[in-house]
N, C-alpha and C positions, 0 to 999 in steps of 0.2 A: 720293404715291410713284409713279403712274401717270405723272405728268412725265417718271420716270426710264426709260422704256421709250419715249419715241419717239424717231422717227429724227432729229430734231431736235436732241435732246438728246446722245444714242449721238456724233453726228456732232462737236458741239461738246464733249464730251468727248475726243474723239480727237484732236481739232483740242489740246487744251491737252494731252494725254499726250506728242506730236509735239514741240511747244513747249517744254519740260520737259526734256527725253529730248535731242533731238538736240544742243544748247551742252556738256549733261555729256559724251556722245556722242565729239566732234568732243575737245575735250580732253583725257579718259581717255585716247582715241586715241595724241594726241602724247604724252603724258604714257609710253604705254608703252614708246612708242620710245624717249624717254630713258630712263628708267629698264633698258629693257632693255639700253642701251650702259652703264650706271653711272652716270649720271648723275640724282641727286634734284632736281627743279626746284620748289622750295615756291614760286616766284615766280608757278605759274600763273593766282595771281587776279589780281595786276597786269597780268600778258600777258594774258590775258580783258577787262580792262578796257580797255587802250590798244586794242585790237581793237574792243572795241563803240564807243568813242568815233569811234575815226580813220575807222571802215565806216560810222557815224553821220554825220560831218562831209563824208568821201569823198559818200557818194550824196546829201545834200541838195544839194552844189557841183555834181555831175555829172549829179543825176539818174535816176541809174542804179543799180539795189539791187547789181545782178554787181559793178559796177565797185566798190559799196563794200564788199562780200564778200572780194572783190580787195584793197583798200586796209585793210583789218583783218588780211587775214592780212599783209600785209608790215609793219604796225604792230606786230603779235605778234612778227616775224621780228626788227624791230630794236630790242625792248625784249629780246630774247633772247640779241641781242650782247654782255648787257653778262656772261651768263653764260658765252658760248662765247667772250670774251678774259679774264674777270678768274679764271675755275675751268680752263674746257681748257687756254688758254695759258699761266695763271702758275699756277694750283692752287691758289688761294684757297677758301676755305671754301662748299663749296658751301648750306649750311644759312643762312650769313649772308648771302649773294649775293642767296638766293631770297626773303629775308623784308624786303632792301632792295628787290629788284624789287616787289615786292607793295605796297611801300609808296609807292613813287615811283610806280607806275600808278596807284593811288589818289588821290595827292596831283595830280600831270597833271593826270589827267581834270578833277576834280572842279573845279578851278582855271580848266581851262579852259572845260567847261562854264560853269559862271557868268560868267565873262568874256562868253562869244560866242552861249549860247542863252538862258540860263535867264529871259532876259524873254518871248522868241519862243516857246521850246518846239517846235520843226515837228516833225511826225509825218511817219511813213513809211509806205507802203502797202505790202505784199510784195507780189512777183507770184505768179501758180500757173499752174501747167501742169494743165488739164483735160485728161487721157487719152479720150482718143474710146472710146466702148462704157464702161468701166470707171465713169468720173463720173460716172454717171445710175446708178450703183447704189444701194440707200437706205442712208443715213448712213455706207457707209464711201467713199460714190463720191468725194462732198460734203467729205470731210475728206482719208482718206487718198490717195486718186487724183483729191485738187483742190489738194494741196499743196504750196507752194512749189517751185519747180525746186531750188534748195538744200538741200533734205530728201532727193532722191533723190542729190543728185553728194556730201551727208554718207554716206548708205548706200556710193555704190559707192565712195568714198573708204578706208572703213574694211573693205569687202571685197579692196580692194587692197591694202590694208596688211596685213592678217592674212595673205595669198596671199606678199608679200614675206617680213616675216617667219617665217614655216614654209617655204617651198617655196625659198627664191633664197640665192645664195652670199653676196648684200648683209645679207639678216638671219643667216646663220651669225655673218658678222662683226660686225654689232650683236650679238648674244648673246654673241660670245665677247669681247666687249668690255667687257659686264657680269657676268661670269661668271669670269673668267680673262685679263685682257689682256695676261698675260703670253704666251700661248701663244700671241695674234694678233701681238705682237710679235717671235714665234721666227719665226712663218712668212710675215713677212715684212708682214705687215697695219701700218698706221697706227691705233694707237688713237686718237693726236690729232683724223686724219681722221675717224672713223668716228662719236666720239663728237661732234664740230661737225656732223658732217651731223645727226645725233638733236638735238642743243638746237636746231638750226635748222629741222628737220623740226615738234619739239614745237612752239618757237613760231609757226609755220604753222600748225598746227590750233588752237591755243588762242587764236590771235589771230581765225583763221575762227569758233570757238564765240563769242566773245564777243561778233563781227561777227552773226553769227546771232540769240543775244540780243539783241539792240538794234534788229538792223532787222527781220527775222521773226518772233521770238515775242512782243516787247514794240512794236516800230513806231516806239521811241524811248529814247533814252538818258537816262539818269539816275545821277549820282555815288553810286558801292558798289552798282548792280546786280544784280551778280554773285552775292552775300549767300554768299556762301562757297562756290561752285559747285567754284571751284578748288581747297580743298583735300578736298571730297567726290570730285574726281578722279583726287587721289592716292590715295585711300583704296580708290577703286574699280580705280586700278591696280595696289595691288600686290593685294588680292584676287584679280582677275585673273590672274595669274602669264603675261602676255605673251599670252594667247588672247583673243584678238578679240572673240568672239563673247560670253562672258565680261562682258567690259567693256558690250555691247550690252544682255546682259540687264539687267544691273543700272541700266544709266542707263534703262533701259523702264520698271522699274520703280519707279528715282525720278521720272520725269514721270507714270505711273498714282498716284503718290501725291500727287504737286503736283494734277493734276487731280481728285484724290479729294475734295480739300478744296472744291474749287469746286462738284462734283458734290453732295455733303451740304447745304451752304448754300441749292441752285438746288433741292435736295426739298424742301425743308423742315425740313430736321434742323436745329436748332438746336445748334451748334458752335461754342464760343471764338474768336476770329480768332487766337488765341495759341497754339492746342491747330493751328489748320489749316495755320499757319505752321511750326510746330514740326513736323509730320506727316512730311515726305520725308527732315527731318535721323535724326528719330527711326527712320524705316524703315532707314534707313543705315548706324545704328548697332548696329540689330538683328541685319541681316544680319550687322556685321562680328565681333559677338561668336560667331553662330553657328559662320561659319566661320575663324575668328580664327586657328586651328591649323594651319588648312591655307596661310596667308600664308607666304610665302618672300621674305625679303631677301636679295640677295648682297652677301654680305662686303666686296666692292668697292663697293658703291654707296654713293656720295657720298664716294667716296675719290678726291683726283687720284692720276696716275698717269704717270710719268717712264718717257720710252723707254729700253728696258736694264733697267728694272726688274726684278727678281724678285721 
């Protein structure tokens, strides 16, 4: 149990809480955006997937981790099109939409993978940003203030979006969009608008989480990655009720649970690989029955919605 106390360990624990935490992170994210405009997007483990793939395929072609961080989210962006014309434009079932997106990222990936890696396999290195002064501190220098550039632009990403939605006239209109789109339609508002920027916004983050997964916390892609990250991030959004911060906690402390498992094994505990696998779902479900009461759905959501409507 001594093992558990150095900075070695502390450090490498943090390093996999990080890992864990920010892919949930980065999708809860979008995921509240849409939800907050009305929109359900169950499709987010397919957009997760086509993101880890295409940020996978992007940076081994390029090179460049940014550029395929880059190339996942717009991968996330255009598997999210097929939600912002077949539900915002014609009003198609948004439950049936998301469970074919989820299925065709799945089926993609996996297809293409084996087509163009799965002899090669190439790994990916992340980069990190060492903070001068900060990174020589023991084991949180090392992890937290040695970590990925992408770990910090997920934080200020989702400080920006919480600032948007509370504080700007852009998130009144996403809320009253999820909430009442009738009244953004009295005063003049585009719900059509408002609700395509949110499933385009979401698949931007969830395509980023997935990009993230594959080439920072994993280094490599592999078909159904994801292992259900996506719909733990619906789960953690409507917990959430639209707050930020909210969302933050709880993916923290799904990556402290994914790392708890690694943490037990590397003392010596002797634990299931089935009981350590099972551990973050388990933690997830816990929370949601605790606070199960306090979840708020609007009655709008996952309803289309015709201008003029009342």
């Amino acid at each position: 149990m001594n093992d558990l106390l150095t900075a070695a360990f502390i450090s490498a624990f943090l390093v996999a809480c990080i890992a864990g935490a920010v892919p949930l992170l980065l999708a809860s994210v979008g995921e509240t955006i849409g939800e907050q405009s009305g929109v359900l997007n169950l499709g987010i483990e397919g957009v997760m997937l086509v993101g880890a793939y295409t940020g996978y395929a992007v940076t081994i072609a390029s090179h460049s981790v940014w550029i395929g961080m880059l190339g996942g989210a717009v991968g996330g962006i255009v598997l999210s099109l097929l939600m912002l014309v077949l539900n915002t434009l014609f009003g198609l079932n948004q439950i049936v939409i998301g469970i074919a997106m989820t299925l065709a990222g799945q089926g993609i990936t996996s297809v293409l993978y084996q087509e163009k890696y799965a002899q090669s396999q190439p790994s990916i290195s992340p980069d990190r940003w060492r903070i001068p002064g900060l990174s020589g501190i023991p084991a949180v220098g090392s992890s937290i203030f040695s970590a990925s550039g992408m770990f910090w632009v997920a934080v200020l990403l989702a400080i920006v979006v919480a600032y948007l939605l509370s504080r700007t006239n852009w998130g009144l209109s996403i809320r009253a969009a999820g909430q009442k789109p009738s009244s953004l339609d009295a005063a003049g508002g585009s719900v059509m608008k408002t609700r395509s920027q949110a499933v385009l916004l979401g698949g931007f983050f969830s395509g980023l989480g997935g990009a993230y997964l594959s080439l920072i916390s994993t280094g490599a892609f592999t078909p159904f990655m994801t292992a259900g990250v996506g719909y733990i991030a619906i789960v953690v959004t409507m917990l959430s009720r639209g707050r930020i911060w909210v969302v933050a906690a709880i993916s923290l402390l799904y990556g402290v649970t994914q790392a708890l498992g690694t943490a037990l094994q590397l003392g010596g505990i002797s634990v299931p690989t089935q009981v350590i696998t099972m551990l973050p779902y388990l933690v997830v479900m816990v929370v949601l029955l605790i606070f199960a009461r306090s979840v708020y759905i609007s009655p709008v959501l996952a309803a289309p919605y015709a201008r003029g409507a009342r």
